[in-house]
Biopython code that builds the backbone (N, CA, C, O; Angstrom):
import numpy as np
from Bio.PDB.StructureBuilder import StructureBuilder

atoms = [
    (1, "UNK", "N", (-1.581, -33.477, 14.122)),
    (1, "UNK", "CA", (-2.143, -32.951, 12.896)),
    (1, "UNK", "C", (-3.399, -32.143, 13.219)),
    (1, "UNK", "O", (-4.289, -32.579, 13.949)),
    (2, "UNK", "N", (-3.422, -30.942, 12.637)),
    (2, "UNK", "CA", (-4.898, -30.303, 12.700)),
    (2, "UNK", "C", (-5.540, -31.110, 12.081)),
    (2, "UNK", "O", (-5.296, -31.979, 11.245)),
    (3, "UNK", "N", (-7.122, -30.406, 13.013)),
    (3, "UNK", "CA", (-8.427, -31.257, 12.802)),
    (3, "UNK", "C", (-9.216, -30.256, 11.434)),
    (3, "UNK", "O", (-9.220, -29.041, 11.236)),
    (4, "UNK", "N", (-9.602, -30.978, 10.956)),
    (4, "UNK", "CA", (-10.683, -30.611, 9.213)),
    (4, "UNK", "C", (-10.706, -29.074, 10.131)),
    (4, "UNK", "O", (-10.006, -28.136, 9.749)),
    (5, "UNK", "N", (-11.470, -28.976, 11.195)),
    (5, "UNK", "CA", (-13.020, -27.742, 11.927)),
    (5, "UNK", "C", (-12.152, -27.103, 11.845)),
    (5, "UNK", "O", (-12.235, -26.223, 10.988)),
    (6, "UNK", "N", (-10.646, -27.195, 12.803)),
    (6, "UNK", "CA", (-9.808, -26.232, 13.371)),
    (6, "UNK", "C", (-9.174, -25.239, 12.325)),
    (6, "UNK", "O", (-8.766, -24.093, 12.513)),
    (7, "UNK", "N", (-9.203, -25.986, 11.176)),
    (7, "UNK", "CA", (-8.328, -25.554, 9.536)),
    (7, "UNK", "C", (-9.429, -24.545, 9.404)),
    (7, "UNK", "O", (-9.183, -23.339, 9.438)),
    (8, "UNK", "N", (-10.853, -25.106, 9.228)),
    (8, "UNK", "CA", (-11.963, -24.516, 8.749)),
    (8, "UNK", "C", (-12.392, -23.294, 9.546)),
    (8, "UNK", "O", (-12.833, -22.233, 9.105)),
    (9, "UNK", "N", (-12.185, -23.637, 10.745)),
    (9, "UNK", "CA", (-12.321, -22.047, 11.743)),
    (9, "UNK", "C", (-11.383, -21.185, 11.615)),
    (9, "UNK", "O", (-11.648, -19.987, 11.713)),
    (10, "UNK", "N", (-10.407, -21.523, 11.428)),
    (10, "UNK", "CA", (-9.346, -20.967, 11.348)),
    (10, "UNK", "C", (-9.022, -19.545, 9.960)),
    (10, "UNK", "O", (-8.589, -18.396, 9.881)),
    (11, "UNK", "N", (-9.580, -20.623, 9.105)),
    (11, "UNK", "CA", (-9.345, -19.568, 7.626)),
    (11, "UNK", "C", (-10.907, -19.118, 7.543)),
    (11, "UNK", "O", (-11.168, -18.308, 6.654)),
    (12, "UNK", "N", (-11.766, -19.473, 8.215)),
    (12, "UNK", "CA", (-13.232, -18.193, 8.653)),
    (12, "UNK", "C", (-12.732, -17.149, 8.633)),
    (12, "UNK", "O", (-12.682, -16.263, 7.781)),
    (13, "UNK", "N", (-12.053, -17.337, 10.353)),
    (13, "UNK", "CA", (-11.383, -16.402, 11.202)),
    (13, "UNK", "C", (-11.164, -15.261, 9.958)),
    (13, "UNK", "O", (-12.054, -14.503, 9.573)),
    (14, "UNK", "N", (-9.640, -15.316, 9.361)),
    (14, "UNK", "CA", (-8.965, -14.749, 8.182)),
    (14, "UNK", "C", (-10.119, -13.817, 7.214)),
    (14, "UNK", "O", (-10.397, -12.629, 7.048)),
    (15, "UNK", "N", (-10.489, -14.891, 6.807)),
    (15, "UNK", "CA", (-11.892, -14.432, 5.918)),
    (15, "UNK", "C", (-12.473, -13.193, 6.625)),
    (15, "UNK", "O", (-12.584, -12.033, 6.228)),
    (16, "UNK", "N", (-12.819, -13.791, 7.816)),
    (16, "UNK", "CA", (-14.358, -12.372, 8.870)),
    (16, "UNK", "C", (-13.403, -11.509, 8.619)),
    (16, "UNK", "O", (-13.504, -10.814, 7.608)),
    (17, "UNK", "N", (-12.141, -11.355, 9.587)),
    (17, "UNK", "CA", (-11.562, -10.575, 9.754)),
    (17, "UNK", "C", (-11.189, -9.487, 8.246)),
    (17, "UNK", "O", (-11.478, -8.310, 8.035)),
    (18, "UNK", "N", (-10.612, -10.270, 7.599)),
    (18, "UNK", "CA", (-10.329, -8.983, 5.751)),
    (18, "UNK", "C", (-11.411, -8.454, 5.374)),
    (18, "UNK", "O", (-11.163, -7.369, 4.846)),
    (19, "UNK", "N", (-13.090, -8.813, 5.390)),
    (19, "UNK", "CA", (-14.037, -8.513, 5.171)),
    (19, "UNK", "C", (-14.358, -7.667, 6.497)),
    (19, "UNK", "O", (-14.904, -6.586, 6.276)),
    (20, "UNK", "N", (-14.209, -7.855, 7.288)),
    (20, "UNK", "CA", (-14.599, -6.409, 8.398)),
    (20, "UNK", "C", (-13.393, -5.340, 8.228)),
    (20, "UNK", "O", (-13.710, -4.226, 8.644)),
    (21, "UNK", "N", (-12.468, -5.407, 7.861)),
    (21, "UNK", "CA", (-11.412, -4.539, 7.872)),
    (21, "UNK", "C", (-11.100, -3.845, 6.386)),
    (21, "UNK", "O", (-10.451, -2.800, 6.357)),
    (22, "UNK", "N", (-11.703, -4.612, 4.847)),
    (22, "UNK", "CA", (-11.643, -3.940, 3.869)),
    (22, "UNK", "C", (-12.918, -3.962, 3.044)),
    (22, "UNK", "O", (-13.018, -3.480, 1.916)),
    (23, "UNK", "N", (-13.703, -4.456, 3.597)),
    (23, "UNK", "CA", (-15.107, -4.424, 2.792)),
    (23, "UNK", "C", (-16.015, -3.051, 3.175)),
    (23, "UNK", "O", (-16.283, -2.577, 4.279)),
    (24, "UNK", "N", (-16.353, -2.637, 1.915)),
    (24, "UNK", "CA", (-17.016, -1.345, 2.117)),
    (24, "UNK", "C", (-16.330, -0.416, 2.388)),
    (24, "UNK", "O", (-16.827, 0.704, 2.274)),
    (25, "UNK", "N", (-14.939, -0.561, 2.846)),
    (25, "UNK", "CA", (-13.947, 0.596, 3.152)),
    (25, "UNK", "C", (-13.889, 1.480, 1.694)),
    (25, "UNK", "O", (-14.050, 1.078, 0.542)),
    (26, "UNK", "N", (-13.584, 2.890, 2.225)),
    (26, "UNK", "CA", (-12.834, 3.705, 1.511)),
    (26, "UNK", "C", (-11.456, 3.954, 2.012)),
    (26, "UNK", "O", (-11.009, 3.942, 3.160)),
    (27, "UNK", "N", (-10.745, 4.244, 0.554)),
    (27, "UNK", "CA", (-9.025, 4.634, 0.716)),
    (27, "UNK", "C", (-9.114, 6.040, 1.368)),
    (27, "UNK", "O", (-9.619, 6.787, 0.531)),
    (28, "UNK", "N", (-8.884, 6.594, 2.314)),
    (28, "UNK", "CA", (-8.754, 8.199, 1.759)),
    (28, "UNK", "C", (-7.668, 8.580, 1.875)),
    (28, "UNK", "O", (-7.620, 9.807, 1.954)),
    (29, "UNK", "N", (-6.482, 7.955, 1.939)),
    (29, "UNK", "CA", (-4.742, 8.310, 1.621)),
    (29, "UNK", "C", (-3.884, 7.339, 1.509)),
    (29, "UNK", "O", (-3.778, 6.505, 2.409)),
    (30, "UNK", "N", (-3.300, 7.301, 0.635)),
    (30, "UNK", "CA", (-2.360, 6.720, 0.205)),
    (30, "UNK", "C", (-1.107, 7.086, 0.149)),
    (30, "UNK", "O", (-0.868, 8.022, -0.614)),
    (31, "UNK", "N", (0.360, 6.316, 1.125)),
    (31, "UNK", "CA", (1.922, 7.203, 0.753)),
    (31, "UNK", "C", (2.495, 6.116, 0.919)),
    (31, "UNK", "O", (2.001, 5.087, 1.381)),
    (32, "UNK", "N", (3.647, 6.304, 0.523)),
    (32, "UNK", "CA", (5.176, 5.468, 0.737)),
    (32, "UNK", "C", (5.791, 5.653, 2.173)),
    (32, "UNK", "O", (5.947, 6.830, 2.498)),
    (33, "UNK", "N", (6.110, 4.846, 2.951)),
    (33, "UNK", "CA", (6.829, 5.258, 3.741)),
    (33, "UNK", "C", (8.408, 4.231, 4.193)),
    (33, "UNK", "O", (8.723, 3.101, 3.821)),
    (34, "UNK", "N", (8.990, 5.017, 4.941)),
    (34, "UNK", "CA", (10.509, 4.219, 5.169)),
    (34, "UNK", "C", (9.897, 3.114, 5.965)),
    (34, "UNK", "O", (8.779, 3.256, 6.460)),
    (35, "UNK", "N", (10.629, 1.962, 6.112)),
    (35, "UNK", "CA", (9.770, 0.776, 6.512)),
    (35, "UNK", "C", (10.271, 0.567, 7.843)),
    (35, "UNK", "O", (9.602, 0.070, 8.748)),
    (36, "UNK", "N", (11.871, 1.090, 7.981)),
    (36, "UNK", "CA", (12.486, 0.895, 9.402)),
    (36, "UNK", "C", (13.260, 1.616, 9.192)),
    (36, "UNK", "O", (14.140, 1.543, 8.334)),
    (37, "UNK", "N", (12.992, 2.705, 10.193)),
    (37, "UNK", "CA", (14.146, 3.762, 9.938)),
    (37, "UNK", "C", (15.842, 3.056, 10.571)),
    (37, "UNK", "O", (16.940, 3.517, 10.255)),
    (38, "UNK", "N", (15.653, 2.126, 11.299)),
    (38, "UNK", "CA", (17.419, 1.019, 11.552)),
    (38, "UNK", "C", (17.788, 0.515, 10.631)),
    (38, "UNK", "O", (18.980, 0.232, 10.518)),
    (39, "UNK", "N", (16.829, 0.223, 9.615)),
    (39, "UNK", "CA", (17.496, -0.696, 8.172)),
    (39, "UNK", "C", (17.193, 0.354, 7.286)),
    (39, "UNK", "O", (16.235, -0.214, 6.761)),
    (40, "UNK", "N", (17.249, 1.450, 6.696)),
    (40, "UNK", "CA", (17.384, 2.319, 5.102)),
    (40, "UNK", "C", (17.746, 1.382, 4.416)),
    (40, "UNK", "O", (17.233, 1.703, 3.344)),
    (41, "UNK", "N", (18.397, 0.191, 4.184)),
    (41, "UNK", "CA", (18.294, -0.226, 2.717)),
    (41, "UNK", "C", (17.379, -1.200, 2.554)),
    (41, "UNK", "O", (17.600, -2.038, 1.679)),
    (42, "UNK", "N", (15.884, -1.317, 3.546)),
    (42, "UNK", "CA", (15.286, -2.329, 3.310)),
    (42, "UNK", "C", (14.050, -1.096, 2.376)),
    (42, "UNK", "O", (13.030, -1.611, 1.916)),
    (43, "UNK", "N", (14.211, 0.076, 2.229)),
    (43, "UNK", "CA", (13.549, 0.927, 1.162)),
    (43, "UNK", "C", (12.337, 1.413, 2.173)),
    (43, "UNK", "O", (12.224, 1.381, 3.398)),
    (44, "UNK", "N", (11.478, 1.882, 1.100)),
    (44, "UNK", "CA", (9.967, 2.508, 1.010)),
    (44, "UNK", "C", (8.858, 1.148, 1.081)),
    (44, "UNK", "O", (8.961, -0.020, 0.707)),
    (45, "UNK", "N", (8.022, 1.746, 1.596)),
    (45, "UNK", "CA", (6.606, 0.315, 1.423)),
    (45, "UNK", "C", (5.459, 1.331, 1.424)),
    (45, "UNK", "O", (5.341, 2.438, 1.949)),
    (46, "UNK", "N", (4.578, 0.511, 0.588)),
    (46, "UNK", "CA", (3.099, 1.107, 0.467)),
    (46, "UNK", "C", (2.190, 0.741, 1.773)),
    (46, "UNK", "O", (1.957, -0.275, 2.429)),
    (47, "UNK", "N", (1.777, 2.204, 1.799)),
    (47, "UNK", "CA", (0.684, 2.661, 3.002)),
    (47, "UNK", "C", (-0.414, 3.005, 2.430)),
    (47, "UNK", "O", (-0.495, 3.635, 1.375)),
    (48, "UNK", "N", (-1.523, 2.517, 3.252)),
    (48, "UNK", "CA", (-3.070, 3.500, 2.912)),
    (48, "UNK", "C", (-3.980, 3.190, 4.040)),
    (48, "UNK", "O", (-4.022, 2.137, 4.676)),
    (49, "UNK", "N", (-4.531, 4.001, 4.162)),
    (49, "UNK", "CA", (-5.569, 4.538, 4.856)),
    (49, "UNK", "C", (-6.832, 4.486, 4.909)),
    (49, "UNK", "O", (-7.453, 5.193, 4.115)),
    (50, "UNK", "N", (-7.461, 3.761, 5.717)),
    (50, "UNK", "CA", (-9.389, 3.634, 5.231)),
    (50, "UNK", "C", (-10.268, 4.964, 5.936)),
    (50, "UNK", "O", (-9.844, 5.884, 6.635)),
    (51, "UNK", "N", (-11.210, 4.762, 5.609)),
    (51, "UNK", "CA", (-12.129, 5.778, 6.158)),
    (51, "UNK", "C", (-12.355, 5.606, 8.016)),
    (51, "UNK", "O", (-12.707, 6.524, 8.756)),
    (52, "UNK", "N", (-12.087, 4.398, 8.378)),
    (52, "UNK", "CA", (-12.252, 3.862, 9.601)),
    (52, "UNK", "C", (-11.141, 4.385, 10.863)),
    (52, "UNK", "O", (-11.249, 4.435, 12.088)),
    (53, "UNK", "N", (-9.811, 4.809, 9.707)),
    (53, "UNK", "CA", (-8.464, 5.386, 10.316)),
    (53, "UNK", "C", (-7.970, 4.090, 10.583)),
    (53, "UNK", "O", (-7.489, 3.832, 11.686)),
    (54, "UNK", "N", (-8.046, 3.178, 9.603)),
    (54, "UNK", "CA", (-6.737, 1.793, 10.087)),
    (54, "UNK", "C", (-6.506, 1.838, 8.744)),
    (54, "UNK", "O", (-7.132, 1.740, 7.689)),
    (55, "UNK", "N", (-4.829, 2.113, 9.341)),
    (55, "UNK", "CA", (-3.875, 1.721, 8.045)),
    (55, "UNK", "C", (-3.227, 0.513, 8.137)),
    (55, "UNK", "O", (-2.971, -0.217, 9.095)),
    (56, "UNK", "N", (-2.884, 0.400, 6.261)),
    (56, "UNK", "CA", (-2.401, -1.020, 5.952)),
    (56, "UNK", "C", (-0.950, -0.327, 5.432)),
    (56, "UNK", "O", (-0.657, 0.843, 5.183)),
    (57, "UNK", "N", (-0.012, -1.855, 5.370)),
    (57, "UNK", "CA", (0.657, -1.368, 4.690)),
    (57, "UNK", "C", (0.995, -2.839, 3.836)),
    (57, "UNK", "O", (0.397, -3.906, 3.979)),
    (58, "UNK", "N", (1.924, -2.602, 3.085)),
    (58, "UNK", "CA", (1.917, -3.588, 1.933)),
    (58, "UNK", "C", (3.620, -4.336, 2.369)),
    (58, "UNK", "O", (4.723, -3.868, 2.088)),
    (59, "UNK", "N", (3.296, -5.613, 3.124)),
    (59, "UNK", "CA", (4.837, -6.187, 3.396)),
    (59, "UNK", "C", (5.367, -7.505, 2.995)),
    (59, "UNK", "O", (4.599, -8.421, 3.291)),
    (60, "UNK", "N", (6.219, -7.789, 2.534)),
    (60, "UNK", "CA", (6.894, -8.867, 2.528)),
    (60, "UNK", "C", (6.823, -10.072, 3.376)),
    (60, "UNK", "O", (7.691, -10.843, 2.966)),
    (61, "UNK", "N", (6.217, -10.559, 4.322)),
    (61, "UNK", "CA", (5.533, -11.485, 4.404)),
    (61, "UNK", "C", (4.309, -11.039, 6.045)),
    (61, "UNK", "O", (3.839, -9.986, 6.475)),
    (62, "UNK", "N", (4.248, -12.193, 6.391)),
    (62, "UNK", "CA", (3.772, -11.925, 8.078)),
    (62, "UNK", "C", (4.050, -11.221, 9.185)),
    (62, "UNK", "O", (3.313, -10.667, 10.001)),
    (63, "UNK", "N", (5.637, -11.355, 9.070)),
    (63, "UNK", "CA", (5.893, -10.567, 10.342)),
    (63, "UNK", "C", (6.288, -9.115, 10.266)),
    (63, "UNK", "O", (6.511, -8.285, 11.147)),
    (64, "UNK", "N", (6.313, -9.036, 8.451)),
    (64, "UNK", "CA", (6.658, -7.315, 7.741)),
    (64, "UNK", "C", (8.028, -6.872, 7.995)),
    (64, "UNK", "O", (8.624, -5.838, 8.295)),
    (65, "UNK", "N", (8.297, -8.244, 7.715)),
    (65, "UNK", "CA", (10.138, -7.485, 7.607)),
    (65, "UNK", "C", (10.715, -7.319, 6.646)),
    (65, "UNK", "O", (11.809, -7.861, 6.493)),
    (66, "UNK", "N", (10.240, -6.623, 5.819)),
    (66, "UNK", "CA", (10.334, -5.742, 4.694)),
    (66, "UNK", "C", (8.934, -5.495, 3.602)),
    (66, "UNK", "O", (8.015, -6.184, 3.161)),
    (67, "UNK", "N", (9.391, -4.144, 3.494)),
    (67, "UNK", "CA", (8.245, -3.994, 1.979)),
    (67, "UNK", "C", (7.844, -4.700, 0.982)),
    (67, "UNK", "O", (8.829, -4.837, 0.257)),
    (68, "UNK", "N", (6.645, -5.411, 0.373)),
    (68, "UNK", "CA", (6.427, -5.969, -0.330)),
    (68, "UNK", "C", (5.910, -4.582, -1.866)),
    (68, "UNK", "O", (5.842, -3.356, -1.786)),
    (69, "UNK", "N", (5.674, -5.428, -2.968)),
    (69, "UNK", "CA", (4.802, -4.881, -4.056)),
    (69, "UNK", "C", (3.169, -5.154, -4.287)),
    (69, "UNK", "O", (2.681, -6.274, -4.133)),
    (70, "UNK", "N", (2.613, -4.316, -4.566)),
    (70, "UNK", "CA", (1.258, -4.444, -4.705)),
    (70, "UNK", "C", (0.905, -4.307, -6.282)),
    (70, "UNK", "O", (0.953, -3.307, -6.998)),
    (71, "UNK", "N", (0.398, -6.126, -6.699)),
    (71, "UNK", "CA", (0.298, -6.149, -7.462)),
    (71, "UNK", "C", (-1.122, -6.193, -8.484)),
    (71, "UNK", "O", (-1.957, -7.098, -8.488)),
    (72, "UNK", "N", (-1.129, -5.349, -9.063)),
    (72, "UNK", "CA", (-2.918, -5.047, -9.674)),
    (72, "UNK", "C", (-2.970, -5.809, -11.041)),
    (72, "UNK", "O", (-2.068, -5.937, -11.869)),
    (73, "UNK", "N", (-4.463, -6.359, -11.073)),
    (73, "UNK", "CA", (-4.975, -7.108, -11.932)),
    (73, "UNK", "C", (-6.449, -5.785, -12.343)),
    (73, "UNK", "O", (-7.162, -5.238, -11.503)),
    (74, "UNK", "N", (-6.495, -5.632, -13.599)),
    (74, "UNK", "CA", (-7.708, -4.849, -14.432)),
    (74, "UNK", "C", (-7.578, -5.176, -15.428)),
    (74, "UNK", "O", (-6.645, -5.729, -16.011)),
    (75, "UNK", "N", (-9.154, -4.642, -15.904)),
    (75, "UNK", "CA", (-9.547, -4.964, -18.019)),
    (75, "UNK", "C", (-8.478, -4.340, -18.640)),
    (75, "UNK", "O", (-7.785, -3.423, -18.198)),
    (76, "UNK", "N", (-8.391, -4.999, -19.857)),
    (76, "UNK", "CA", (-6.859, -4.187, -20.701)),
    (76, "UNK", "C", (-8.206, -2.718, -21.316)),
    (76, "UNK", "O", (-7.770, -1.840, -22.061)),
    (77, "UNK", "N", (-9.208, -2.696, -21.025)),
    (77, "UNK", "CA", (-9.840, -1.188, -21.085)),
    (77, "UNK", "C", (-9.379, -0.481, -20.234)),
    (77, "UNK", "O", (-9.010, 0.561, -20.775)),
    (78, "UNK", "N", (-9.155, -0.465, -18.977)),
    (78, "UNK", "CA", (-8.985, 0.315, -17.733)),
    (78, "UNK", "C", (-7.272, 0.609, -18.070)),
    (78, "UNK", "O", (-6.617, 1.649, -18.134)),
    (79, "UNK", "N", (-6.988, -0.575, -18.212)),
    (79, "UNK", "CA", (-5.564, -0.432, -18.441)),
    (79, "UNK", "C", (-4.834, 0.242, -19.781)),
    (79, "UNK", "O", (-3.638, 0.392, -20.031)),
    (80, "UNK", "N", (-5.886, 0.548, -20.453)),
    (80, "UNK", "CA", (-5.128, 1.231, -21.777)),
    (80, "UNK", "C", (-5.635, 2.794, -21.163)),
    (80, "UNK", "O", (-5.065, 3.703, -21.766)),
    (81, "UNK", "N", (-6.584, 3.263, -20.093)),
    (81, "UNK", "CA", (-6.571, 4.257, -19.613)),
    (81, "UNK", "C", (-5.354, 4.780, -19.078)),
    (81, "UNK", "O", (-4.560, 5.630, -19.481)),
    (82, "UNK", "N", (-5.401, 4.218, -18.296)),
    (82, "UNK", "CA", (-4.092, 3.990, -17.180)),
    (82, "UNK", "C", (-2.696, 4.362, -18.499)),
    (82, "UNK", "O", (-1.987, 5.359, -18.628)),
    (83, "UNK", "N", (-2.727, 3.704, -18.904)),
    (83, "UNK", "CA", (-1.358, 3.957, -19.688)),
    (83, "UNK", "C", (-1.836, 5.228, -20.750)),
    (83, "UNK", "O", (-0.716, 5.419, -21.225)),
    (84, "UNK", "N", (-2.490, 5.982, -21.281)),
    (84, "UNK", "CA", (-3.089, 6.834, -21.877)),
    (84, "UNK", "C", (-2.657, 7.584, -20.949)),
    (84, "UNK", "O", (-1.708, 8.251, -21.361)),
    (85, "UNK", "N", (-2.986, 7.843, -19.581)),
    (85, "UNK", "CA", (-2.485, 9.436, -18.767)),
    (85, "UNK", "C", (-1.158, 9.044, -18.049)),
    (85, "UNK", "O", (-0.853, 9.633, -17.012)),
    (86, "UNK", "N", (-0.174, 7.842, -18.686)),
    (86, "UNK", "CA", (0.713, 7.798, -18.216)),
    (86, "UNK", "C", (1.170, 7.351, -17.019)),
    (86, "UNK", "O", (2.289, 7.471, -16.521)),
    (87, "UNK", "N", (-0.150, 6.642, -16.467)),
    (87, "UNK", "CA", (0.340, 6.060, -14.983)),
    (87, "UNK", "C", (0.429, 4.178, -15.096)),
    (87, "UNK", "O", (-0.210, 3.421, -15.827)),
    (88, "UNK", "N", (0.992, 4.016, -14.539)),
    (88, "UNK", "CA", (1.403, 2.597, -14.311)),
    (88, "UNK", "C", (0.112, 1.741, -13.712)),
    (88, "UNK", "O", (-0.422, 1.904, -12.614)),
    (89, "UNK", "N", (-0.166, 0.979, -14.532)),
    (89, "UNK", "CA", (-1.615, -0.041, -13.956)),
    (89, "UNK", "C", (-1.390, -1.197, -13.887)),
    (89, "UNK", "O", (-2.257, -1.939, -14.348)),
    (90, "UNK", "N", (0.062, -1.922, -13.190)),
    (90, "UNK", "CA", (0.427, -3.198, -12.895)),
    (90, "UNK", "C", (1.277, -3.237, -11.611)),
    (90, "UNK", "O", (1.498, -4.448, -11.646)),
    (91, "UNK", "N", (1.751, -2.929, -10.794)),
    (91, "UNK", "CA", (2.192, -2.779, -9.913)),
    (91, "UNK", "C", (2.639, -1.349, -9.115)),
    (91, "UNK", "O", (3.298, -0.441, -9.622)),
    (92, "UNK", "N", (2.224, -1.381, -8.042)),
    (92, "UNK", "CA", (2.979, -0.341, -7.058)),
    (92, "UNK", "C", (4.160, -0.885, -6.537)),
    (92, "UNK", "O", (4.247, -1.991, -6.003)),
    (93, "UNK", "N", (5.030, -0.113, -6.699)),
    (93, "UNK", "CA", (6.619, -0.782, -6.052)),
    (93, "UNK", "C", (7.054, -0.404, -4.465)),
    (93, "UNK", "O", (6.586, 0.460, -3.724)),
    (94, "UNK", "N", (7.860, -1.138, -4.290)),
    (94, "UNK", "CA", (9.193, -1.011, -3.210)),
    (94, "UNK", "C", (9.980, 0.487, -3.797)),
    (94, "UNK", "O", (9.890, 0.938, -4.939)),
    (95, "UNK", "N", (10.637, 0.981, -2.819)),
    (95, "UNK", "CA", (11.627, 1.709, -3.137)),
    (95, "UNK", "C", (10.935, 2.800, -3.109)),
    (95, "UNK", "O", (11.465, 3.346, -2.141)),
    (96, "UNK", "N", (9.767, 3.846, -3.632)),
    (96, "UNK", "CA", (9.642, 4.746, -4.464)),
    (96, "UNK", "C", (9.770, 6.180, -2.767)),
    (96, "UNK", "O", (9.248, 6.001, -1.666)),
    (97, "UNK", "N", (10.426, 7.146, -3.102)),
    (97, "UNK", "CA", (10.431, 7.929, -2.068)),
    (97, "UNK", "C", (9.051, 8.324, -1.229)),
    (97, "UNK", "O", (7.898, 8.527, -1.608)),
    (98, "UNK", "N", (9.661, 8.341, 0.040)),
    (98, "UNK", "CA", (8.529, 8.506, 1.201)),
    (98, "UNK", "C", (7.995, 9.772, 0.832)),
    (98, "UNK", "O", (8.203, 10.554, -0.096)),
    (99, "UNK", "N", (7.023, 9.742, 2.120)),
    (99, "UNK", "CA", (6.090, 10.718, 1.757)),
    (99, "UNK", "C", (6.596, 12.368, 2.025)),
    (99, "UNK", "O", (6.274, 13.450, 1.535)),
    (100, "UNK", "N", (7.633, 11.887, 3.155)),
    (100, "UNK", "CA", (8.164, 13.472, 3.496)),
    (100, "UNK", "C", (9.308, 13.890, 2.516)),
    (100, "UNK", "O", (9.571, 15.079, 2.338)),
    (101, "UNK", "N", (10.171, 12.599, 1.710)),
    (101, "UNK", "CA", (11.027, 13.323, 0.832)),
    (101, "UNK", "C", (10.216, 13.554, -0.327)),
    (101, "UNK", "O", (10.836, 14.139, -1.216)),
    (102, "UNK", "N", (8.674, 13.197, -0.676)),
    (102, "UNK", "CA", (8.418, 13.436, -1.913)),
    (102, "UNK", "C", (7.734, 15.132, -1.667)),
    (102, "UNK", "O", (7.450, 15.883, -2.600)),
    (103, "UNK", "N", (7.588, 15.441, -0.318)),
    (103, "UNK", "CA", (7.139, 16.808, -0.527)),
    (103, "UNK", "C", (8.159, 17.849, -0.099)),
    (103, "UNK", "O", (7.920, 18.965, 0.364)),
    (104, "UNK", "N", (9.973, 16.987, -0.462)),
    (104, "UNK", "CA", (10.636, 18.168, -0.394)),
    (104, "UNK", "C", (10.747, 18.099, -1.797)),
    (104, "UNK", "O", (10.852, 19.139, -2.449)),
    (105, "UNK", "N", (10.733, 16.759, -2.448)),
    (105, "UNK", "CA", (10.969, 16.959, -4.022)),
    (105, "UNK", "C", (10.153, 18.586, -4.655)),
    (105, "UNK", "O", (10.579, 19.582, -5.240)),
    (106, "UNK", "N", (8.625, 18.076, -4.076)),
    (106, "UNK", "CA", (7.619, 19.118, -4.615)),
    (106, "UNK", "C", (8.249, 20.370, -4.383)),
    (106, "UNK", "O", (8.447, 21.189, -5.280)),
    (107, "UNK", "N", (8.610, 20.552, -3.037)),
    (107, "UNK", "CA", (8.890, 22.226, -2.491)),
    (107, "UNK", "C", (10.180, 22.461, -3.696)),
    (107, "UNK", "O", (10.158, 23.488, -4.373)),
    (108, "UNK", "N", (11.199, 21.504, -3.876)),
    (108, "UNK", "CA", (12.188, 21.833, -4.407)),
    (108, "UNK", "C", (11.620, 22.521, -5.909)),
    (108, "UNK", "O", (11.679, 23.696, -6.269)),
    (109, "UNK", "N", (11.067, 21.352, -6.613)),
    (109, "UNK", "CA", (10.593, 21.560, -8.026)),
    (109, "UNK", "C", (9.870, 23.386, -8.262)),
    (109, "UNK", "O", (10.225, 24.334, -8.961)),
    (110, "UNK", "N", (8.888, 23.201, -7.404)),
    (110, "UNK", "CA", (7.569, 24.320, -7.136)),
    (110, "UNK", "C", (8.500, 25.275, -6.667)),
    (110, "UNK", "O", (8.342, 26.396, -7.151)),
    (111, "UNK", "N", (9.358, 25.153, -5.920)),
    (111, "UNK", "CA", (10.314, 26.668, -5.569)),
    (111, "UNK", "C", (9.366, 27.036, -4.569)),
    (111, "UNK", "O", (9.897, 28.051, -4.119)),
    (112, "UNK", "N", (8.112, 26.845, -3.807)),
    (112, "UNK", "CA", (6.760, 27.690, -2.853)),
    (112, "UNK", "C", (6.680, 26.386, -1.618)),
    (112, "UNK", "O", (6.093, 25.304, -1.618)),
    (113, "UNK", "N", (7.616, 27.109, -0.551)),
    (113, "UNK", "CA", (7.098, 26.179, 0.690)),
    (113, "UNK", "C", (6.062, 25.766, 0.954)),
    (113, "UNK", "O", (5.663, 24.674, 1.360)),
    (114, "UNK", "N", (5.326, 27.245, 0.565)),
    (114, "UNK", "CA", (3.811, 27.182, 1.823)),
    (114, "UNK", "C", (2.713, 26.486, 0.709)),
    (114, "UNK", "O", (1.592, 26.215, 1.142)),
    (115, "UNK", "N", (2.952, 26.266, -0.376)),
    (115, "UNK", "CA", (1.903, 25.386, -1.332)),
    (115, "UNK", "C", (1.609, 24.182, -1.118)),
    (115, "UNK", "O", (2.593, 23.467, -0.929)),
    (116, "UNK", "N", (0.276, 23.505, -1.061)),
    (116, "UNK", "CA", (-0.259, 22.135, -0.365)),
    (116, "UNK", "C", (0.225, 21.360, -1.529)),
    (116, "UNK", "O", (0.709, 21.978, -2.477)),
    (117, "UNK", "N", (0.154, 20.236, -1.551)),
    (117, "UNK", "CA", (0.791, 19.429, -2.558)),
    (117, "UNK", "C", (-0.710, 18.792, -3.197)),
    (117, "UNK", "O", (-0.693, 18.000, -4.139)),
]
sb = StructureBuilder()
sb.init_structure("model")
sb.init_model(0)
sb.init_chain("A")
sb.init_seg("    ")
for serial, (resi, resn, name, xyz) in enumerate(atoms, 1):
    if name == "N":
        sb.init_residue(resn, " ", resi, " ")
    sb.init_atom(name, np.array(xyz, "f"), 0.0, 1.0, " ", f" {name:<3s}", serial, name[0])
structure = sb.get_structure()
């Protein structure tokens, strides 16, 4: 059986570590990407990016064998924003197209290759 300390060092550890890796961070990109290009039907998973250049991504459990959902908690103020310009303020999903088919969607829609998205 673990000892009380070892439990207690242990979920420190966890703790230091999420607080050196997302505290004070900025996002500066956010995309979907294919999660394993050998499995396509395990979908899309959420990616982002800190200011530090370490990306996360959002998975289904520990070892990330598959995409998880990222699920958001805000004031029903923020959230009647959010739904006011039409964007979703309760979850980011699984599935939603990667980042390179969403900028053929764009090229397709826009008809203009050379336009930044």
């Amino acid at each position: 059986m673990e000892s009380l300390q070892k439990k207690y060092n242990r979920t420190k550890m966890w703790y230091q570590s999420a607080q050196t890796l997302l505290k004070r961070r900025t996002i500066t990109d956010v995309w979907w990407q294919e999660w394993d290009k050998d499995y396509p039907e395990e979908g899309t998973g959420l990616c982002f990016k800190t200011d530090k250049g370490d990306v996360f991504f959002v998975g289904m459990d520990d070892e990330g064998n598959g995409p998880g959902a990222l699920h958001v908690g805000m004031s029903d103020a923020r959230r009647k924003g959010f739904e006011k310009a039409g964007l979703c303020s309760h979850v980011l999903p699984v599935g939603v197209e990667s980042n390179d088919a969403f900028i053929d969607l764009y090229k397709q829609v826009k008809g203009d290759k050379n336009e930044e998205i």
